[in-house]
Residue, then its C-alpha position, 0 to 999 in steps of 0.5 A: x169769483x171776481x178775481x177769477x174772472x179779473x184774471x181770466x179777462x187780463x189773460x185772454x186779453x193778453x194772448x190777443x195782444x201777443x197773437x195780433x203783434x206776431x200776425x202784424x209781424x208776419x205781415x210786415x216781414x213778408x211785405x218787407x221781403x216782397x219790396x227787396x225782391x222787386x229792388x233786387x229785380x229792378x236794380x238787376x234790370x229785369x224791370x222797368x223804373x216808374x216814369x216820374x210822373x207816375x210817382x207824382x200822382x199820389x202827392x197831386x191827390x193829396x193836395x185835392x182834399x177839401x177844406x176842413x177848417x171851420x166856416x168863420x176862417x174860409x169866409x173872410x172876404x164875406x161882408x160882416x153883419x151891422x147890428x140893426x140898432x148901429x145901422x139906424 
């Protein structure tokens, strides 16, 4: 009974991988088609380039993000704690 239910388990699993790989692939195809349709489009001239500074935009916010390193290597300037018996 074990090994059934094992092997229904592996199968089903199975299928779901398969049916989500083809839906991914679907997906991916149709977004493919859409970005040669808009090169098509603007390499016939029937719509306007992005300025350049509208193309910029995406990589000025990536240099926004907070710093993630840990508190010890962002304090580097900070004063560093004496022990109380080095201070005597």
């Amino acid at each position: 009974m074990l090994v059934l239910a094992i092997t229904v388990l592996f199968t089903l699993t199975g299928i779901l991988a398969v049916l989500m790989i083809a839906d991914s692939l679907l997906k991916a195809r149709a977004a493919y088609d859409q970005l040669m349709h808009e090169a098509a489009v603007m390499r016939a001239g029937l719509a306007e380039h992005p300025a350049a500074p509208a193309l910029r935009v995406r990589a000025l916010a990536s240099r926004a993000m907070p710093d993630r390193r840990p508190a010890q290597l962002r304090m580097r300037h900070a004063p560093v704690p004496v022990p109380a018996y080095a201070a005597a």
